[in-house]
Each structure stands twice: as C-alpha cells, then as structure tokens.
KEVEX-567998 format. One record per residue (C-alpha): residue in one letter; x, y, z. Coordinates in steps of 0.001 Angstrom, whole numbers. Example, Ala and Ser with C-alpha at 12.3 -4.5 7.8 and 13.67 -1.06 7.14 Angstrom:
BEGIN
  residuo     east    north       up
        a    12300    -4500     7800
        s    13670    -1060     7140
END
This chain:
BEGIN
  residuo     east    north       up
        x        0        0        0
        x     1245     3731     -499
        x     2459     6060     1810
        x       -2     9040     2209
        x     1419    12219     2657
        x     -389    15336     3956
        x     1760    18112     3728
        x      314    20476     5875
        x      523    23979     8218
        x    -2220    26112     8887
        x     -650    29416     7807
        x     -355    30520     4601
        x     2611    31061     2293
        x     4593    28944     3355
        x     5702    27067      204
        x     3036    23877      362
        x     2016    23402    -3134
        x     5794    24501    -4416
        x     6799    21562    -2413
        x     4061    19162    -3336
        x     4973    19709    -6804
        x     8579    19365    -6491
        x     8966    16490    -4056
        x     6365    14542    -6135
        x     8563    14960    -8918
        x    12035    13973    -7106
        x    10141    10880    -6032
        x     9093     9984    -9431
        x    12428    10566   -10755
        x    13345     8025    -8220
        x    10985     5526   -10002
        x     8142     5729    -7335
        x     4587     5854    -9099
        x     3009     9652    -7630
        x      -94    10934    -7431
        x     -741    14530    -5907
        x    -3930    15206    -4394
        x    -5278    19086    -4693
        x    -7409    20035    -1142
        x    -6780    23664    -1068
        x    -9823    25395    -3026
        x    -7620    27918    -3982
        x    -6135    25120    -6084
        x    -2383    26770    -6325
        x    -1271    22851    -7228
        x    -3059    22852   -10381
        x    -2196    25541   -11740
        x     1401    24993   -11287
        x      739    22137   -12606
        x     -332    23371   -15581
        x    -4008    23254   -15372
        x    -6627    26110   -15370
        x    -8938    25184   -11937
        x   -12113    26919   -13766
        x   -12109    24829   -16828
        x   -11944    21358   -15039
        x   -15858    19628   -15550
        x   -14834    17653   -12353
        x   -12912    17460    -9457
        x   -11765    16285    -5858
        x   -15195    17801    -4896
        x   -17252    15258    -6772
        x   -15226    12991    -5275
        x   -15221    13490    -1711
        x   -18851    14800    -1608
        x   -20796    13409    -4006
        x   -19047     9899    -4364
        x   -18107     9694    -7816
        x   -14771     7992    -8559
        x   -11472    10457    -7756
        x   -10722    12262   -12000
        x    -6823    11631   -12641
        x    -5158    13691   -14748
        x    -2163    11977   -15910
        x     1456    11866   -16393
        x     2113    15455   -15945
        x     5994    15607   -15900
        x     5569    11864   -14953
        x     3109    12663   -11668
        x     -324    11980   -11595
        x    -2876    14856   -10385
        x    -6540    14863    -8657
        x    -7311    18334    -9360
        x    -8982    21032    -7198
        x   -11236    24414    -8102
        x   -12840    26928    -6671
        x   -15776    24581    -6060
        x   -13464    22968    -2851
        x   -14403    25675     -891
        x   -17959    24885     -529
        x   -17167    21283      715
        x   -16058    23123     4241
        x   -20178    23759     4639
        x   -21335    21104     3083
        x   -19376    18365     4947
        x   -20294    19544     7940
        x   -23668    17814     7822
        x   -22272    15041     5326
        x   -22510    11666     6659
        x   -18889     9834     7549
        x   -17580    13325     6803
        x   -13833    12487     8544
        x   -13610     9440     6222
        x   -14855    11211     2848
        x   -11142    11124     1135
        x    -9554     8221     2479
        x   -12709     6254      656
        x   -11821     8221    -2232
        x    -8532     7515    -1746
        x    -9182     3872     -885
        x    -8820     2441    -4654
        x    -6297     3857    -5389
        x    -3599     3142    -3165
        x    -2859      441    -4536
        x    -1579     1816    -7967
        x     1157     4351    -6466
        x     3749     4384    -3677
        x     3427     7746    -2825
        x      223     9990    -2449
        x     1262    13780    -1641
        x    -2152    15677     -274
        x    -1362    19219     -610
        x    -3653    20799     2640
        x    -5158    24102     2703
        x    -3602    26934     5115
        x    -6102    26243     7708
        x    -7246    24092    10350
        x   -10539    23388     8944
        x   -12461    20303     7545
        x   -10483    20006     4751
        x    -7149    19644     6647
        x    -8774    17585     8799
        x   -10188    14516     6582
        x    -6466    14797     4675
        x    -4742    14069     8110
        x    -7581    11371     8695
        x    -6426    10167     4791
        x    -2741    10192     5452
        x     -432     7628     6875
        x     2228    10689     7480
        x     2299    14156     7454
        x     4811    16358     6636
        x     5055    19982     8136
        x     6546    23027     5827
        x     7485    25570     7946
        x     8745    29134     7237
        x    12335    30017     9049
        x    10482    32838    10742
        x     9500    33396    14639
        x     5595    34051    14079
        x     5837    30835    11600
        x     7167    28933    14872
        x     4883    30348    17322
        x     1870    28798    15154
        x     3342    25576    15573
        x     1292    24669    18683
        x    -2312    24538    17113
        x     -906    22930    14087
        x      477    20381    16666
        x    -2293    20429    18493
        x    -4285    19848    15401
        x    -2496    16478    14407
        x    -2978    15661    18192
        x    -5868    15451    17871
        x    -6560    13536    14699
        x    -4068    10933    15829
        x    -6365    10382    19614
        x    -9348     9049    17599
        x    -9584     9178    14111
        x    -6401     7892    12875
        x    -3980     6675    15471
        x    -2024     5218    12806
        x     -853     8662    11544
        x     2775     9384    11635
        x     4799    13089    11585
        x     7370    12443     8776
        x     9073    15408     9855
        x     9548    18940     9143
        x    10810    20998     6658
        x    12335    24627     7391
        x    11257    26538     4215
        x    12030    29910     2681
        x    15137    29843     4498
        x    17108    33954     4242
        x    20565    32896     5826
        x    21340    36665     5209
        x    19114    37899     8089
        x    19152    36940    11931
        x    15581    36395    12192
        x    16626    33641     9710
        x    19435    31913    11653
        x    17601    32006    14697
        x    14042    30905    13921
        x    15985    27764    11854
        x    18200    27374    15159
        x    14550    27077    17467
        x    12951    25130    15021
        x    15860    22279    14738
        x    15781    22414    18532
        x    12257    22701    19676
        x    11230    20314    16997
        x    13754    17643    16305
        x    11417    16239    19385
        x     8607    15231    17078
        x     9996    13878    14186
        x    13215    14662    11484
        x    14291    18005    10636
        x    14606    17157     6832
        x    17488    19614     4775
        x    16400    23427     4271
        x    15108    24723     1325
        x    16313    28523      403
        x    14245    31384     -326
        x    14642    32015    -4080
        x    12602    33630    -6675
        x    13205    30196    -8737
        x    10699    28549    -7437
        x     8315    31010    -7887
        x     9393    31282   -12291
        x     9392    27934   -12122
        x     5964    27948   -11202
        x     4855    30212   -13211
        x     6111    28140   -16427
        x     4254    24739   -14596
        x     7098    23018   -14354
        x     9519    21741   -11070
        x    12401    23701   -10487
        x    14833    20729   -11399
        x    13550    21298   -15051
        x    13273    24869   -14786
        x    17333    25063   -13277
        x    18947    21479   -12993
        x    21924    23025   -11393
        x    20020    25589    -8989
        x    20972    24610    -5042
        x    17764    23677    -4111
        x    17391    20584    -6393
        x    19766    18423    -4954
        x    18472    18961    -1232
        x    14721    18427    -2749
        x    16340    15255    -4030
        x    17490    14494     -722
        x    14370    14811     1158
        x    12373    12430    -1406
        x    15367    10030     -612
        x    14635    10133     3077
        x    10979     9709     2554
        x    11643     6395      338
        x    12495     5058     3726
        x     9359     5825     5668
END
C-alpha cells in the first residue's frame, strides 16, 4: 500500500504546493509511481501544474462529496494529479452535515492506493475540515514551515491539530518530519528561527534539509514546471532530491 502524505501547516505562504509539486517529482524521478492530491480550493497545485482550476468539468469535490470515482489527470511531468477548483471551498459547509464526513477522502482515496507508492495531499492553510479529513487520509504528514518566529509560534495549534486527529480518528498517523522553508541565511531572524525550530522540533519527528528562499521557485511555477527542469543546477534541487530520498524510507 502507499504512503499518504499530507503536507500540511495552517498558515499561509509557506511554500506547500511549491513543495508538493517538487517532491512529487524527485520521487518519481526516483521511479516511485506519484499521485498529488489538490485540497486547497484555492487550487495553487493545479495551476502549477499546468491546469486552469475553472475549466476542469470535475474534481476532488465530486469525489469526496458526491461519491463519484477520484478524476486523474495523468502523467504530468511523470506525476499523476486529482485536481482542485474553486468549487473545494464549498465542501467546508457542506461536509459539515455530510454523513462519515472524517472518512470522505480516504474512501476516495481507498482504490487507489494500490496503484502508487506515494500519495502527496497538498492541505489548505487552515485548520478546517479540509485539513482535517487529509490528516484522517494520510499515513504521514509532513510539516513546511517558514524560518520565521511568528511561523514557529503557530506551531502549537498545528500540533495540536495532528494531536488530535491521531487520539481518535487515525492513530495510525505518523509526523514524517519537518521541513524549514524559505530559508534567508542573510538575516538573523533567519538563523535564529531555523536554530529554534531544529531544537524545539527535532522532538517530534526529522528536521529534513532546508530549502532557500529564491525567486526560482516562484518562475518555475509560473512556467508549470519543477524547479529541477526549470534550473537542474540551482541549489535547491539536490536537497529536494534528498528529502524524497529520506521519505523512500518511511
């Protein structure tokens, strides 16, 4: 069965669908059949991966709230994608009178599994519903957090957040560690904040390699592609490559 990876934080900006993107694409390069999962109705995912959200007939929503089978779009830059629009953000109302709402995308997920080793859920920046039935989907979850002091100081609800997921309604669930993100060595904030959070942290699970602020990401984005086809030789790549390594292991 495949590992199920929610990455997740409940702030904003912090480099969550960049990631998703790029780690699914490290792990695929490392011959590991990936699917990314789109839960953020904002549906930043998609579009980087090349897809325009308001032109998709279906989507995760028809999935996790009306039943019908999870649409794949496949073999984008050798990843598979379950696609999110605008429609997502709806589901936050409507699930919560939905019957076996906490279970909605782990039965969607359910059939699946079986056909990839790694399933990357990119969460919204929130600790809503939809954050919630992707940690009750995952086997792991994977924290991106920005090298910044208000960034650590959130940490607690987000903690408190898989807590509580993991005291009922999935005890299996496992922290695959964290990620410092958007990493400026140049400023003290910087040094320090990375300093806490390899400290304070280490505690619940692996402090995985830092990634580096750079506006690379963000072109590479913007042309829908990862950053090791954007710039092979940029820094970042081989640390991305790295990480996917470590999660091979999980």
């Amino acid at each position: 069965m495949s590992r199920v990876i929610a990455l997740f934080n409940q702030a904003g900006g912090v480099g969550k669908s960049t990631l998703t993107m790029n780690l699914g694409y490290h792990l695929a390069l490392l011959k590991q059949r990936v699917l990314l999962v789109d839960m953020d109705p904002q549906a930043s995912l998609t579009v980087f991966m090349g897809l325009e959200p308001s032109e998709l007939d279906k989507t995760i929503y028809e999935a996790i709230l009306i039943g019908e089978p999870l649409p794949i779009h496949q073999s984008i830059h050798n990843m598979d994608l379950a696609a999110a629009n605008i429609n997502l953000s709806g589901a936050e109302l409507e699930l919560v009178v939905a019957d076996m709402r906490d279970v909605r995308l782990k039965e969607a997920l359910k059939p699946l599994r079986k056909h990839y080793d790694f399933i990357l859920v990119d969460c919204p920046p929130s600790l809503g519903i939809l954050s919630y039935i992707s940690l009750v989907a995952a086997t792991h979850v994977l924290i991106p957090i920005q090298t910044q002091y208000k960034a650590l100081k959130g940490t607690e609800l987000l903690l408190n957040t898989i807590a509580r997921v993991r005291s009922r309604a999935n005890r299996q669930l496992k922290i695959a560690g964290v990620i410092p993100m958007m990493h400026d060595a140049r400023t003290v904030q910087g040094e320090m904040s990375l300093q806490s959070i390899q400290e304070q942290l280490s505690k619940i699970g692996a402090i995985y390699p830092t990634i580096p602020r750079s506006v690379a990401f963000v072109d590479a984005s913007q042309e829908h592609v990862p950053l090791a086809l954007y710039n092979r030789s940029h820094p970042a790549v081989a640390l991305l490559d790295r990480i996917a390594q470590s999660l091979t292991v999980l």
